[in-house]
N, C-alpha and C positions, 0 to 999 in steps of 0.2 A: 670501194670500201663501204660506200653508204648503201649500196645494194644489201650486202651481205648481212650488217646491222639492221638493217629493217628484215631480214629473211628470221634471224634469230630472236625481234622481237616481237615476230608475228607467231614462230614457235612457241615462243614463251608465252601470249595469251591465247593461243590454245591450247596450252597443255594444262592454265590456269581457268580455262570455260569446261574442258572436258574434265577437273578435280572439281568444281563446281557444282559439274551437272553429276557426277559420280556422289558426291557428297549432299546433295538436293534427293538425288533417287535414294539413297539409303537409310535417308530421315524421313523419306515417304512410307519407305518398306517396313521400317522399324516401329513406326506410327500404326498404320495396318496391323502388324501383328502385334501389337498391344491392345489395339481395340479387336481384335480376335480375341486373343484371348481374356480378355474385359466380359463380352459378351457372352461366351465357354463359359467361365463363373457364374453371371447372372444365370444362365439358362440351370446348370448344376443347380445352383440355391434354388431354383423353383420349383425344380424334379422333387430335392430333400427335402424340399417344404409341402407339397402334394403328399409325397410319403410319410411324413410323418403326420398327418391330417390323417390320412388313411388309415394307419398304424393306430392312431386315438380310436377314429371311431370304430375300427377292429377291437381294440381288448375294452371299451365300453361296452359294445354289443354283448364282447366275451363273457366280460361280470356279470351281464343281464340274464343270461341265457345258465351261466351253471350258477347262481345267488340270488335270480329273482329279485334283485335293486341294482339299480345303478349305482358307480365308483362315487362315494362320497368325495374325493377330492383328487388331487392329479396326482399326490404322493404314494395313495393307496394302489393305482394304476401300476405305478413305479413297482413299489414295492411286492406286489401280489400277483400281476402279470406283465410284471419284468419289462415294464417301457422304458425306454432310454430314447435321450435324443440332445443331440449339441445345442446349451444352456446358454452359450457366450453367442450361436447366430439365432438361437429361433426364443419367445418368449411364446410361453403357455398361458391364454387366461380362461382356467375352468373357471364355470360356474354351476358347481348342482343345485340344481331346483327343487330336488324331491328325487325320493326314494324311487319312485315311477315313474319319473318322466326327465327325457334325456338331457344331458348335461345339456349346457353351453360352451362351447368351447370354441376357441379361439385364437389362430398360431399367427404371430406377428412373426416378421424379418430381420433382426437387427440390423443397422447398418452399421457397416466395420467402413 
């Protein structure tokens, strides 16, 4: 009888190392793909942030080119060649310097 009891409690801690090692691998998995997709984000918000630099100094060049001055301020941009861009992740800080000579401009990241 003391065979058979040790056969069942030797069952019992391996069926208690293999929910273990099952529950150890699934918090590895689940770890990994949150820093997957952690990283997906970041890499996205740097794309949209590229892009909308791009997008600025497209419809600046644009004011220049059909008005002969550059966009007095970021609003005018907004409003006269139609920029838009997510307010809650990117901060704008124009600077015009003069009617002739190009903005400064400057797109920060917020962090959320």
């Amino acid at each position: 009888m003391a065979r058979y009891h040790y056969g069942i409690e030797r069952s019992i801690k391996s069926r208690i190392n293999g929910s273990s090692l099952s529950i150890v691998i699934f918090l590895v998995l689940v770890t990994v793909f949150l820093f997957a997709i952690s990283s997906i984000s970041d890499t996205t918000k740097e794309h949209q942030q590229e892009a909308l630099e791009s997008a600025l100094n497209r419809s600046i060049v644009s004011c220049y080119c059909v008005e002969g001055t550059y966009p007095p301020s970021l609003s005018y941009l907004s409003e006269h060649y139609g920029l838009t861009y997510d307010k809650d992740l990117f901060f704008v800080d124009y600077q015009a310097i003069g009617s002739n000579i190009f903005p400064d401009v400057t797109v920060i990241r917020k962090e959320q």
